[in-house]
C-alpha positions as a Markdown table, in Angstrom:
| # | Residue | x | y | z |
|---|---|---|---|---|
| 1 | Unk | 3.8 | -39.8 | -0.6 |
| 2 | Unk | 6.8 | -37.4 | 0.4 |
| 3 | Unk | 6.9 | -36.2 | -3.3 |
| 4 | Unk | 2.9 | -35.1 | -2.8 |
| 5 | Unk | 3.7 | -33.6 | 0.3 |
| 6 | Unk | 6.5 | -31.4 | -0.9 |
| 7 | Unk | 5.1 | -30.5 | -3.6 |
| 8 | Unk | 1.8 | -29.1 | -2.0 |
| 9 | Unk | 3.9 | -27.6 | 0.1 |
| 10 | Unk | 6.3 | -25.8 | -2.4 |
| 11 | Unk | 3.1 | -24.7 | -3.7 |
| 12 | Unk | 1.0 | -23.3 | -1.2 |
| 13 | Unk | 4.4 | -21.2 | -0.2 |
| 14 | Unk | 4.9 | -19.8 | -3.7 |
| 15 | Unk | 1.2 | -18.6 | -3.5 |
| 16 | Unk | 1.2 | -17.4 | 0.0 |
| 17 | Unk | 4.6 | -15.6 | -1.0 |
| 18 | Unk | 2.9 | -14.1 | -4.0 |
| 19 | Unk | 0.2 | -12.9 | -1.9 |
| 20 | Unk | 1.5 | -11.2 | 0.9 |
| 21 | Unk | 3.5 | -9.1 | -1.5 |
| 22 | Unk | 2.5 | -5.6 | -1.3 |
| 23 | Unk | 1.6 | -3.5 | -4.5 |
| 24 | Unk | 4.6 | -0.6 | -4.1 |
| 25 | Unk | 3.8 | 2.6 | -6.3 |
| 26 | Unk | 5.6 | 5.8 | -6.7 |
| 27 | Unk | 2.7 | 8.7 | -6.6 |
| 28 | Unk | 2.4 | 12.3 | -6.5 |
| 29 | Unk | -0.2 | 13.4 | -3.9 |
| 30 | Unk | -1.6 | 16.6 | -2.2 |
| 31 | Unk | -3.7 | 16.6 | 0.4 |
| 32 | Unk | -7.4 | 17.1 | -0.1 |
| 33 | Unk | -8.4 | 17.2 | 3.5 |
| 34 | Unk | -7.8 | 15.3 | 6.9 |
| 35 | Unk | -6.8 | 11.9 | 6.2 |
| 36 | Unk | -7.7 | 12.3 | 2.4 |
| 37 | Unk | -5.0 | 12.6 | -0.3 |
| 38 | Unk | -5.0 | 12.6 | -4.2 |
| 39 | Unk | -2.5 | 11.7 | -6.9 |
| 40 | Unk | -1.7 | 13.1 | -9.8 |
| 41 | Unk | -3.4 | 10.1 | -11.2 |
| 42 | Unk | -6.9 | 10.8 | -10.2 |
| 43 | Unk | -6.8 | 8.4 | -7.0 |
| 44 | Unk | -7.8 | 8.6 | -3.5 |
| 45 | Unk | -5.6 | 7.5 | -0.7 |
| 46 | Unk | -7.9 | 7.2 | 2.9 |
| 47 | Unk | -5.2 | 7.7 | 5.7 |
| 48 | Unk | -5.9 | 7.2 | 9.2 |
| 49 | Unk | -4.3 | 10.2 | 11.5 |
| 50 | Unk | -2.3 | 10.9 | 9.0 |
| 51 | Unk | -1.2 | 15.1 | 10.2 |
| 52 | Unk | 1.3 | 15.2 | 7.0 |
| 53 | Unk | 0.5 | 18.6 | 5.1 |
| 54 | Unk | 1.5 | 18.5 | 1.1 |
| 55 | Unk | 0.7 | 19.6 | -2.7 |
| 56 | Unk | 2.3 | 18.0 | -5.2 |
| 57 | Unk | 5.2 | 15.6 | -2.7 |
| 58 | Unk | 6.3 | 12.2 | -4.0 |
| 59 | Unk | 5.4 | 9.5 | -2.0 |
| 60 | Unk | 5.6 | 5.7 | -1.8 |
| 61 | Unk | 2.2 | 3.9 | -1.7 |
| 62 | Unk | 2.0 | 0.3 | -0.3 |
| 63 | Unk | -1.4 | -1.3 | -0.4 |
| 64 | Unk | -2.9 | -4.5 | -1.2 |
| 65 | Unk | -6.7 | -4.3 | -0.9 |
| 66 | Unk | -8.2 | -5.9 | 2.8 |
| 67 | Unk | -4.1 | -6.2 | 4.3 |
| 68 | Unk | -3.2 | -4.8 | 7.3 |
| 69 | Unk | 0.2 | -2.9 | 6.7 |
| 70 | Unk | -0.9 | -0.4 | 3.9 |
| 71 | Unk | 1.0 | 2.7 | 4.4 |
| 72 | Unk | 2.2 | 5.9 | 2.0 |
| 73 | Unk | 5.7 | 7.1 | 2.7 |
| 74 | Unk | 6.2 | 10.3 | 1.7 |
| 75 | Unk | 10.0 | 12.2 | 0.8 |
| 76 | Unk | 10.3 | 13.3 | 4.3 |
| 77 | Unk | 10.5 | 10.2 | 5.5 |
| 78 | Unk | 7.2 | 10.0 | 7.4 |
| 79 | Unk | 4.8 | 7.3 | 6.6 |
| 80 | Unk | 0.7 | 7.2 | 7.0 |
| 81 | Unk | -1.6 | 4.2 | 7.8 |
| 82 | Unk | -3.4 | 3.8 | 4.6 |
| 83 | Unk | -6.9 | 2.6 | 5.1 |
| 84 | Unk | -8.1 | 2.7 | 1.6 |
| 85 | Unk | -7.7 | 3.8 | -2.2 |
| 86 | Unk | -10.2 | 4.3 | -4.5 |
| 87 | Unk | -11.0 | 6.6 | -7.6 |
């Protein structure tokens, strides 16, 4: 019974683990408007007060879709509350 237990619990950590981790991309972006920016790729990122004025800066984007703690930090050190990407 202690061999079931661990197990399931080995298991739902590994997924949980697995889950939490955020999707960390390296992107190009300007900004289209407020709180909109767009990367070279052809994506969206939908920022929330986000006052930081680019065209063409690097930036780190970490988002998994319907987390809480989705932000893009750009070269200058400042980081935006991302609320959602989409193409």
């Amino acid at each position: 019974m202690n061999k079931i237990r661990t197990f399931i619990a080995l298991g739902t950590g590994m997924i949980l683990s697995m889950w939490a981790h955020a999707e960390t991309n390296q992107v190009n972006v300007k900004k289209v408007e407020q709180d909109l920016y767009q990367t070279s790729d052809g994506l969206y990122i939908e920022t929330r007060f986000c006052t930081v004025d680019t065209d063409g800066d690097n930036a780190v984007l970490n988002y998994v879709k319907y987390a809480c703690g989705n932000n893009l930090r750009f070269s200058s050190n400042k980081t935006c509350e991302v609320e959602f990407v989409f193409r």
